[in-house]
SERO-4910 file (N, C-alpha, C, O; in steps of 0.05 Angstrom, whole numbers):
BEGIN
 pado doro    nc1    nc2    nc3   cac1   cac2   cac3    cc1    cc2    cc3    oc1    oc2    oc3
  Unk    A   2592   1043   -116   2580   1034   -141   2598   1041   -165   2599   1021   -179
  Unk    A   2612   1059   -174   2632   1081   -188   2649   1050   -184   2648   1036   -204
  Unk    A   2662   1041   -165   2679   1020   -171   2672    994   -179   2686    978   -192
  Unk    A   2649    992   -171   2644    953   -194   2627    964   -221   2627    950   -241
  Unk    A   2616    985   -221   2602    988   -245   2616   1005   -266   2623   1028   -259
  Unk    A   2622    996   -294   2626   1013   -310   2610   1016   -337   2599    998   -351
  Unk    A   2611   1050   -341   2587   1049   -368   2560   1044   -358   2550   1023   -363
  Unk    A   2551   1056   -348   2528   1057   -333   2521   1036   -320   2536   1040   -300
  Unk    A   2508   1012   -314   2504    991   -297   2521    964   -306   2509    942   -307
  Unk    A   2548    967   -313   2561    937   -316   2585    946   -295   2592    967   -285
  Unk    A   2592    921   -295   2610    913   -276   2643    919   -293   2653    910   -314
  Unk    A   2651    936   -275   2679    957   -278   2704    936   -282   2720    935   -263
  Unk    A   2710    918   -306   2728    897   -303   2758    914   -310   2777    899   -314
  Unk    A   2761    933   -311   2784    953   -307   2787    957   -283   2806    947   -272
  Unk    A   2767    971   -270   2782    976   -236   2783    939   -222   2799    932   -204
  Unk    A   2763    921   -233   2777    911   -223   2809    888   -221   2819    877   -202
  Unk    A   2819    888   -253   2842    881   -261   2864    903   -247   2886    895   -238
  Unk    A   2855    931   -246   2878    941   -229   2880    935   -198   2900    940   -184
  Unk    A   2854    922   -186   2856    922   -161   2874    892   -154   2884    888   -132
  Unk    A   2875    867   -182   2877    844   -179   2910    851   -179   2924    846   -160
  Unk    A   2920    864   -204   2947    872   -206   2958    885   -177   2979    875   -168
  Unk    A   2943    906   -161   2956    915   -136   2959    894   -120   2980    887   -110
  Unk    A   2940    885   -117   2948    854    -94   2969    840   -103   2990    838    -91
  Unk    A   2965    831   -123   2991    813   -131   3018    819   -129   3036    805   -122
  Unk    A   3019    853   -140   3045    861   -134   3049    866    -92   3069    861    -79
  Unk    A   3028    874    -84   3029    877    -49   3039    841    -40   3055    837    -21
  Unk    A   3025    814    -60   3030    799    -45   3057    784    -54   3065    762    -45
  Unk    A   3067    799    -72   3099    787    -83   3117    803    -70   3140    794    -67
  Unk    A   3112    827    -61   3134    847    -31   3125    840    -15   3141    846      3
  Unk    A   3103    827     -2   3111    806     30   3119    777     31   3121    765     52
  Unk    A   3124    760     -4   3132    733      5   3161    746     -4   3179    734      9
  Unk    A   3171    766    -22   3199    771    -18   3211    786      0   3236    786      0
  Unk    A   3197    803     19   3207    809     53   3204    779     69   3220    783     87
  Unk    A   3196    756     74   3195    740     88   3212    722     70   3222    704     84
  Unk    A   3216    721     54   3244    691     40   3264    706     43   3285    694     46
  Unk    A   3266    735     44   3296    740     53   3303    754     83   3322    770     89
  Unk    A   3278    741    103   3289    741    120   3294    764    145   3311    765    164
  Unk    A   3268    787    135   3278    816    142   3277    816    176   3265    799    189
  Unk    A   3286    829    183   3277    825    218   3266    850    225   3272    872    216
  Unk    A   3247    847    244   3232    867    251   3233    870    283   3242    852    297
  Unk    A   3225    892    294   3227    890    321   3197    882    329   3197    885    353
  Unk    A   3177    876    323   3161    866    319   3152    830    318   3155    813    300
  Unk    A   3139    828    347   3138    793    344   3112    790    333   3090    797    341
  Unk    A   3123    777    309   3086    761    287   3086    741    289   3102    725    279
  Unk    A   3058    734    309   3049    706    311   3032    687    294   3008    688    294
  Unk    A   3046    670    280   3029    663    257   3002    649    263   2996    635    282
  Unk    A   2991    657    245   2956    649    244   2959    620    239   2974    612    222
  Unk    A   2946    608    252   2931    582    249   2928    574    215   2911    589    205
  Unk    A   2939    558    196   2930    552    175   2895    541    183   2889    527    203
  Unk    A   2872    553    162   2840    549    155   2829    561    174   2806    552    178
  Unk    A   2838    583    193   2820    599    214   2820    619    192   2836    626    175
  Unk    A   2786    627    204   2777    648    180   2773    671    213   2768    665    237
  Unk    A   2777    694    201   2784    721    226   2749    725    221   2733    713    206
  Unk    A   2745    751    243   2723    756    247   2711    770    229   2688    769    221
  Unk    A   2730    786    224   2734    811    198   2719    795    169   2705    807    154
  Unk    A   2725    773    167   2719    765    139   2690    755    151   2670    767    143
  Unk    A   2687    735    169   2656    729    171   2645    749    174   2631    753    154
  Unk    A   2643    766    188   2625    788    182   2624    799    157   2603    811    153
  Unk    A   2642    800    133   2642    805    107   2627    796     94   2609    809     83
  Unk    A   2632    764     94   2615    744     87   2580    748     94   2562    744     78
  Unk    A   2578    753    117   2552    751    124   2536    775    115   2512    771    109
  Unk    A   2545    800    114   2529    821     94   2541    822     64   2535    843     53
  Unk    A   2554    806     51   2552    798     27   2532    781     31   2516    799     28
  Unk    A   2516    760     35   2502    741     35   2477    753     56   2460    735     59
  Unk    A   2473    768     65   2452    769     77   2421    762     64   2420    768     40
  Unk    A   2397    752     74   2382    751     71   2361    759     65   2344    747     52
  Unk    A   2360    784     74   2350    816     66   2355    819     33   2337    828     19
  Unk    A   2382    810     21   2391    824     -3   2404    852      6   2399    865     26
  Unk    A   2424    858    -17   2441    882    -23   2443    884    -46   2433    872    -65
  Unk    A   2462    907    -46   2471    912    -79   2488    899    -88   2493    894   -112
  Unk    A   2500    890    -67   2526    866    -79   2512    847    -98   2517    841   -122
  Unk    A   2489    837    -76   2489    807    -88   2477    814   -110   2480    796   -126
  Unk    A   2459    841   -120   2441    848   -143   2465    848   -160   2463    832   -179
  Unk    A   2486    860   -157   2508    855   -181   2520    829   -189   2529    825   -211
  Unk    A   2520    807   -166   2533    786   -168   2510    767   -184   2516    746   -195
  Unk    A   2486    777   -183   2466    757   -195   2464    763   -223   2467    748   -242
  Unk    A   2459    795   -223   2460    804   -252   2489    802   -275   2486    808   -299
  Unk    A   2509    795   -266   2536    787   -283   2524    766   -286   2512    768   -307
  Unk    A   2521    739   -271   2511    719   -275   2493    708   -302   2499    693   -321
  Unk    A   2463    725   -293   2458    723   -310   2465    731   -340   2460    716   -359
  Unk    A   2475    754   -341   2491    764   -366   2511    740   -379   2513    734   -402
  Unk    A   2525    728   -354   2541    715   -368   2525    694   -378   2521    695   -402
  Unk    A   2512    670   -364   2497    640   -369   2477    655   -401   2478    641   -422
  Unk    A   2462    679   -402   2449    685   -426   2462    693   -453   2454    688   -476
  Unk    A   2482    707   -445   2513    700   -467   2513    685   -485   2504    684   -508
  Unk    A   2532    666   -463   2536    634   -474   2526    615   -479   2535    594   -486
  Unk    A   2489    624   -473   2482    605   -487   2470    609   -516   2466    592   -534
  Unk    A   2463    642   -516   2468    655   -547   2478    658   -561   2469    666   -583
  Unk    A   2508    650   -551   2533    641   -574   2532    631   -588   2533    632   -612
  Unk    A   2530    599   -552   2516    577   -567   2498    574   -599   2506    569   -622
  Unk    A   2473    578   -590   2448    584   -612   2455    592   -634   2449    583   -656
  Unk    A   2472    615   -625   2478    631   -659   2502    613   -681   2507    614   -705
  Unk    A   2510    597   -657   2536    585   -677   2521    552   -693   2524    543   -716
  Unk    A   2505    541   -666   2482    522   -682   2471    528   -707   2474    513   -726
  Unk    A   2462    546   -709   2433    565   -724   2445    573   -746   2430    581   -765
  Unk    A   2472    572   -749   2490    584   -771   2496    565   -790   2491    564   -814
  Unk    A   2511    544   -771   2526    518   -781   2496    506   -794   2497    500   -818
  Unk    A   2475    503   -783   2452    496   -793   2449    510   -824   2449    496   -844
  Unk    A   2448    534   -823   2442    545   -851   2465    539   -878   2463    537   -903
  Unk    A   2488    535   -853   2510    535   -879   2508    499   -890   2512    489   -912
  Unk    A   2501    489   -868   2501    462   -883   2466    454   -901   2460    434   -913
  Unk    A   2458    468   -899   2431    465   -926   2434    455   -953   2413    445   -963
  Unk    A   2458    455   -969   2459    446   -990   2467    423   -994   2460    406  -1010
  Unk    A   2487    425   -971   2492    392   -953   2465    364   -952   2460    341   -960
  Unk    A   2451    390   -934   2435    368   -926   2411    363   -943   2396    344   -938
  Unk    A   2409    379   -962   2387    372   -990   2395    360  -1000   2379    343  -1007
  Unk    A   2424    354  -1013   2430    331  -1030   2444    305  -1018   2454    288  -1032
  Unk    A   2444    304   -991   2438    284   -981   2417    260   -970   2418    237   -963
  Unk    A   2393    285   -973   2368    277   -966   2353    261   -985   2333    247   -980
  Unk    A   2370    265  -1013   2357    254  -1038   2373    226  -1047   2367    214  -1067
  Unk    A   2385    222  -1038   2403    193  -1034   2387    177  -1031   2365    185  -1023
  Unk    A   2392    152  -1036   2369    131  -1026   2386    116  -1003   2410    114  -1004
  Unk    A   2372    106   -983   2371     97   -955   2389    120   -940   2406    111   -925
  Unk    A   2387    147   -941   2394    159   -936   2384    166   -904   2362    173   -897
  Unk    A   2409    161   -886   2396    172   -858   2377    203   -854   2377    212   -831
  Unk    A   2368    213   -868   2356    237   -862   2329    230   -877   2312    248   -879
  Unk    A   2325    213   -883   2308    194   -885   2281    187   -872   2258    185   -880
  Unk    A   2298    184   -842   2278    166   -822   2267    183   -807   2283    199   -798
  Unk    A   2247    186   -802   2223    204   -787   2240    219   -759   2252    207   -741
  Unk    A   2236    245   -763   2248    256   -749   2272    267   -752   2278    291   -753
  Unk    A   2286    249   -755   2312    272   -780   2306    276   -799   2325    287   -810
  Unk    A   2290    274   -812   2288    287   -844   2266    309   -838   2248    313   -854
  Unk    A   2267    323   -816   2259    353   -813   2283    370   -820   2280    393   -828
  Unk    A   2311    357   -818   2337    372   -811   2344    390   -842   2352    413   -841
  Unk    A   2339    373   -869   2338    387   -886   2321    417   -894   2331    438   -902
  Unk    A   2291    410   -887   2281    439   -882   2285    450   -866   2280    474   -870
  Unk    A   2297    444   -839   2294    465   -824   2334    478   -821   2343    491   -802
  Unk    A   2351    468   -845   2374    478   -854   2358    500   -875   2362    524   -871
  Unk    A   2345    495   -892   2334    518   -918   2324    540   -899   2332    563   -900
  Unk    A   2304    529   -880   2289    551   -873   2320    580   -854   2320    604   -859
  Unk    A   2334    571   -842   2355    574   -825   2372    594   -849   2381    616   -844
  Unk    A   2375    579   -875   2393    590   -893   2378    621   -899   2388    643   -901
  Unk    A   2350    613   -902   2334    641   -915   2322    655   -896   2300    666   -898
  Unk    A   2340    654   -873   2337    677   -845   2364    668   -833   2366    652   -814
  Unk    A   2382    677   -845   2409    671   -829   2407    688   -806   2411    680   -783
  Unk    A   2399    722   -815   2404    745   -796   2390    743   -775   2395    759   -756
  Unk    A   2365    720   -772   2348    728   -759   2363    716   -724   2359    725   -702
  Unk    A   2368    707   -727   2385    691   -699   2414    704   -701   2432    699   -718
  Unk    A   2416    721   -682   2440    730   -679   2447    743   -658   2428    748   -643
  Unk    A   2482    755   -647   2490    760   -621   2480    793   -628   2480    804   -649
  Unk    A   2473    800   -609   2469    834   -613   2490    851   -593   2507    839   -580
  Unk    A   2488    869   -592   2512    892   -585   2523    886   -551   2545    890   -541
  Unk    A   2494    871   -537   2498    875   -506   2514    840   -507   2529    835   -488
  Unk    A   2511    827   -521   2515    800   -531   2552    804   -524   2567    790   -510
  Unk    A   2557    825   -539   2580    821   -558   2604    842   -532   2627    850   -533
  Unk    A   2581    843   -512   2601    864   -489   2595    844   -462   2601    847   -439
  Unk    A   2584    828   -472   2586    804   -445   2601    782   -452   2606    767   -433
  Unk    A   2608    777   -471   2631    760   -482   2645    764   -483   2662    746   -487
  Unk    A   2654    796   -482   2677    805   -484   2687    813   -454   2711    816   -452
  Unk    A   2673    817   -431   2671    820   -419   2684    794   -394   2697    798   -374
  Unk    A   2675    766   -406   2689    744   -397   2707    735   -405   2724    721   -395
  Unk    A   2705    743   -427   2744    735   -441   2760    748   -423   2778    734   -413
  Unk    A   2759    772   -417   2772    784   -403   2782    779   -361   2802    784   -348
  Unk    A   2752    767   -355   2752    747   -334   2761    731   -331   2772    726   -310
  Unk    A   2760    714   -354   2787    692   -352   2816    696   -358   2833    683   -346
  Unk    A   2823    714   -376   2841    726   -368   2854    731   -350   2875    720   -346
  Unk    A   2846    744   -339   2853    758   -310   2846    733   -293   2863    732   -275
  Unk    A   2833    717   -291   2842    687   -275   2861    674   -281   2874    660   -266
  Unk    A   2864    678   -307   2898    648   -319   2918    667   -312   2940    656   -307
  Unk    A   2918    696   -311   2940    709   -307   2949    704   -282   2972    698   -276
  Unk    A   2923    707   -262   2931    708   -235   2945    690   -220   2964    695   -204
  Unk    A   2929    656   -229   2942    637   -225   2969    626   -234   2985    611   -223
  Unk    A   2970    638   -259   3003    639   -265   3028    655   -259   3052    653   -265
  Unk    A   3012    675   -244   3035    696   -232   3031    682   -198   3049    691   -183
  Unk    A   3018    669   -189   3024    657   -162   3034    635   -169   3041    624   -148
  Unk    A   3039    621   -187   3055    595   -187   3084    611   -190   3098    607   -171
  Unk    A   3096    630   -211   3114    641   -219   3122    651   -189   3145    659   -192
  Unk    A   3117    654   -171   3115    670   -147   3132    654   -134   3155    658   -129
  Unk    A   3114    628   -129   3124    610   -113   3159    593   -118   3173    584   -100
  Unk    A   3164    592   -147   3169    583   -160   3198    595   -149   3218    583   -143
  Unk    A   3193    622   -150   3214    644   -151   3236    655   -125   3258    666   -124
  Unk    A   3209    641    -98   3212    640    -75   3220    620    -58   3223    620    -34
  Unk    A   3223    597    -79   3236    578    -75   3211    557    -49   3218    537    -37
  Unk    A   3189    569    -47   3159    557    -32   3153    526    -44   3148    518    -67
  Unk    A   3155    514    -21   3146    484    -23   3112    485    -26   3096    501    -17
  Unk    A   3107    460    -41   3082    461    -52   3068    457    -27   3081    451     -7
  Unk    A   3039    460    -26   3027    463      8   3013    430      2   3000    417    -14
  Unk    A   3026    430     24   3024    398     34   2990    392     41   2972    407     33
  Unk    A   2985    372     56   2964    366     60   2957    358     85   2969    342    100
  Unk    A   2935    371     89   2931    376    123   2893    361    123   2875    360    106
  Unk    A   2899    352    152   2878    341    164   2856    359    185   2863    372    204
  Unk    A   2821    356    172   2809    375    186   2811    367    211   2810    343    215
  Unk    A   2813    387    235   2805    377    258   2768    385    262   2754    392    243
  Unk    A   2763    383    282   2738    385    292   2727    418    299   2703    424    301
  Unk    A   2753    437    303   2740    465    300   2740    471    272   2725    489    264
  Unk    A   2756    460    256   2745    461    219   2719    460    209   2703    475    197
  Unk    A   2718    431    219   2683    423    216   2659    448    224   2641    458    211
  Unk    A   2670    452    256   2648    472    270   2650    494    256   2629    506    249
  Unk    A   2676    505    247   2675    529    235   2654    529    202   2638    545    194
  Unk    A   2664    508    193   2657    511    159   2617    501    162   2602    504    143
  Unk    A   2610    490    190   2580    490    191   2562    522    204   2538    529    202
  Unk    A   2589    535    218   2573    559    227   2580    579    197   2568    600    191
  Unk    A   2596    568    186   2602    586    155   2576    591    143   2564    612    140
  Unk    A   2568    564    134   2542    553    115   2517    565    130   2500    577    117
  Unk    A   2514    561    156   2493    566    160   2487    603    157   2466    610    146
  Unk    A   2502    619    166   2516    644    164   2511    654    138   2504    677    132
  Unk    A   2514    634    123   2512    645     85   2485    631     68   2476    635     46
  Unk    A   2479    615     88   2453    592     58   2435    607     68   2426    609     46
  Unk    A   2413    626     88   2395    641     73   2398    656     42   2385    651     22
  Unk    A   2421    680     45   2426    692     27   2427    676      3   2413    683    -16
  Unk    A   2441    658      0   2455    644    -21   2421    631    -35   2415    640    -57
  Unk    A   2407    616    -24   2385    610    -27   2369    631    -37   2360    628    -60
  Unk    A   2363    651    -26   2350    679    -49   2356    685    -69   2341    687    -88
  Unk    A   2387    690    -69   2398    694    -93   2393    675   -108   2377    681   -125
  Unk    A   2399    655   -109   2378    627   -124   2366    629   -131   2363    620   -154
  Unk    A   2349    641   -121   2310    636   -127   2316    656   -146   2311    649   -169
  Unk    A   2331    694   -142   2332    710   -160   2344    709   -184   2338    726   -201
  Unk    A   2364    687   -189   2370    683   -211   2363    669   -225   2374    671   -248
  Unk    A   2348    654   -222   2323    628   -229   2311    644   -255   2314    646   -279
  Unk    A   2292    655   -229   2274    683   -247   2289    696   -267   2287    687   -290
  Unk    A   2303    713   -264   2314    734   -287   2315    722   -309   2305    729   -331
  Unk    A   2339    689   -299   2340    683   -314   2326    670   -340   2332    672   -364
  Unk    A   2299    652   -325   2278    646   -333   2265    670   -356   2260    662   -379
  Unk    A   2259    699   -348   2251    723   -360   2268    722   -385   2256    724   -407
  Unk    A   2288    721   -385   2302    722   -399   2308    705   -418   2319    712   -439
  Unk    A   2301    682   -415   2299    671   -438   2284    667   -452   2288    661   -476
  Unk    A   2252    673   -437   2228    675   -456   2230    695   -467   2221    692   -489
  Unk    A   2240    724   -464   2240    751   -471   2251    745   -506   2241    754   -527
  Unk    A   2277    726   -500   2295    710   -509   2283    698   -530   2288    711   -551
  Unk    A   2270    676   -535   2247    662   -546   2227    679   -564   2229    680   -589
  Unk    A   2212    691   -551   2186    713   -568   2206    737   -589   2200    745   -611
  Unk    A   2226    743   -575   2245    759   -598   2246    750   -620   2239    762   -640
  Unk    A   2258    721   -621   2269    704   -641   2253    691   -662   2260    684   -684
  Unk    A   2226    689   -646   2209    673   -657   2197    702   -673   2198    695   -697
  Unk    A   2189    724   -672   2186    746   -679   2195    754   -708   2181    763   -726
  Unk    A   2231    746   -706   2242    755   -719   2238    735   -745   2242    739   -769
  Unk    A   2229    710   -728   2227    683   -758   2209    697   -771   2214    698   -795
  Unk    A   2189    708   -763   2162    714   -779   2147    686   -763   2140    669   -779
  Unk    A   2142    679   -732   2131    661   -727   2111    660   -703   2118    666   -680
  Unk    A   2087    653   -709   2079    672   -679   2089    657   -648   2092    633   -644
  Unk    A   2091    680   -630   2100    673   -606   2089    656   -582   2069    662   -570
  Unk    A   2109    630   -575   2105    611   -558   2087    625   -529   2070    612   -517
  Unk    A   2095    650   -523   2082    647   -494   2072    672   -498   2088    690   -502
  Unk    A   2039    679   -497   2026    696   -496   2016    713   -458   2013    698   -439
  Unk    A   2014    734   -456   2019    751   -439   1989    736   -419   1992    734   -395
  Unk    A   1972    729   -427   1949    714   -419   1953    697   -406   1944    700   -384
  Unk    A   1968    672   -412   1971    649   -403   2003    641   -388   2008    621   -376
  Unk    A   2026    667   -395   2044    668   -385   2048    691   -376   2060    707   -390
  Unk    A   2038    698   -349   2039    725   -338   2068    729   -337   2084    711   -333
  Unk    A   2074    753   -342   2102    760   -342   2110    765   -299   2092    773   -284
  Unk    A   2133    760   -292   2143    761   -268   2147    789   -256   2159    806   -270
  Unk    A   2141    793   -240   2152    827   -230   2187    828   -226   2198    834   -205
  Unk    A   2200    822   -249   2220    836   -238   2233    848   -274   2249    842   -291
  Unk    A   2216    861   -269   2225    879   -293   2237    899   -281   2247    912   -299
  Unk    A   2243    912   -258   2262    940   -256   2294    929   -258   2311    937   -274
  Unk    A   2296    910   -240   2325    888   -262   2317    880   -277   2339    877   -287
  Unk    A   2309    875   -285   2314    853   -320   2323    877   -343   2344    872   -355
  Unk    A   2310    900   -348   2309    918   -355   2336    924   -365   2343    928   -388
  Unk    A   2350    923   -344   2383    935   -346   2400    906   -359   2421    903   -370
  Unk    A   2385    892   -353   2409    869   -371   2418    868   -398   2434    850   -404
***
C-alpha cells in the first residue's frame, strides 16, 4: 500500500515515475546489449511475438478478479477522482466565463432583434448577473486542485515515456514493427483473456457508476447550497447509496 499510496490514501505518482524511469533505463541496457551484439554462453529462445506467459495471466486475473481487491479499489477510486476533476474544471471555467461575460450580455440583451431575445436564451443574461454576484460560489477546492495536478503529471510521464521509446528505437537503429496477421491461437488466447477479466471488469463498472453517481449529487447539493438555493435531491426521496466508507476518502 506504502507504494501506490501517497499522503494518506492517494496514489504515490513519485514512486511511481521512479519505477517508470527504472524500466526504461533496464529497457534501454537490454536493446543496447542486443544491437551490439553481446554473446552469451547462454541459448535464448525467442518468444513467440502476442503470446502472453502464464505469469502475466495469472496477474491479470487477480487484478480483475471478481471478488474485488485493493487494486481494483485504487484503480476505481483514481478514476473517479480523475472523471470528477475534470468535470469541475470544466464547471468552474463555464460558471466564470458566464459571470465575466454579464455586462456583455446585458447590453446586448437590450438591442433590438437581439438574439438573447428569443425564449430561452434570454435566461442567459440573468443567469450571467446572477453567476457574477456569486462568482466564489462555484469553485475548484484544495482536493480539486491535487487531482489535477496529479494528472498533469500522468500525462507527463506518458508523453515522456513514449518519447523516450521512440528516441530508443531511433538510436538503435530498430525498424518500425511491421504488421502481423492474427492466427487462430490469438483469437483463442485474446477470448480466454476476456473471459478471465469481464467478471471483474464488470464490477468495477457497476463500482464506479455509483461513486461516481454519489459524487456528483454530493457535488450538486454543495453547490446548490452555496447559491443560497434549496437542494435538488432530498435524503427522503433520494436515499443516499451505501458506499460511503469509499466515497469518504475521495
Amino acid at each position: 500500500e506504502a507504494f501506490h499510496r501517497g499522503g494518506g490514501d492517494r496514489l504515490n505518482i513519485g514512486k511511481v515515475e521512479d519505477l517508470t524511469q527504472g524500466f526504461g533505463s533496464f529497457t534501454n541496457a537490454i536493446a543496447a546489449e542486443s544491437s551490439a551484439g553481446t554473446s552469451t554462453s547462454l541459448v535464448r529462445v525467442p518468444k513467440e511475438t502476442g503470446q502472453m506467459d502464464a505469469a502475466t495471466k495469472e496477474l491479470l486475473a487477480l487484478m480483475f478478479a471478481a471478488e474485488g481487491n485493493y487494486v481494483q479499489e485504487l484503480i476505481i477510486e483514481e478514476a473517479v477522482r480523475a472523471v470528477d476533476s475534470l468535470s469541475r474544471d470544466a464547471a468552474v471555467q463555464v460558471w466564470q466565463r458566464l459571470a465575466q461575460s454579464a455586462p456583455a450580455a446585458v447590453a446586448a440583451s437590450l438591442l433590438p432583434f437581439s438574439p438573447l431575445s428569443i425564449p430561452g436564451v434570454s435566461v442567459i443574461p440573468a443567469l450571467s448577473i446572477f453567476a457574477s454576484a456569486r462568482y466564489d460560489s462555484i469553485k475548484l477546492s484544495y482536493d480539486d486542485k491535487k487531482n489535477l495536478a496529479v494528472l498533469r503529471r500522468i500525462a507527463a510521464l506518458l508523453t515522456n515515456t513514449v518519447q523516450t521509446a521512440q528516441q530508443s528505437q531511433q538510436l538503435n537503429g530498430a525498424p518500425p514493427p511491421a504488421r502481423r496477421s492474427f492466427s487462430q491461437s490469438d483469437v483463442d488466447q485474446t477470448r480466454e483473456l476476456v473471459q478471465t477479466v469481464l467478471p471483474g471488469v464488470q464490477n468495477m463498472a457497476v463500482r464506479f457508476y455509483t461513486l461516481l453517481l454519489e459524487r456528483f449529487r454530493v457535488r450538486v447539493q454543495d453547490d446548490f447550497r452555496n447559491l443560497g438555493l434549496p437542494t435538488p435531491f432530498s435524503q427522503e426521496r433520494f436515499p443516499r447509496e451505501n458506499v460511503a466508507p469509499t466515497f469518504r476518502r475521495l
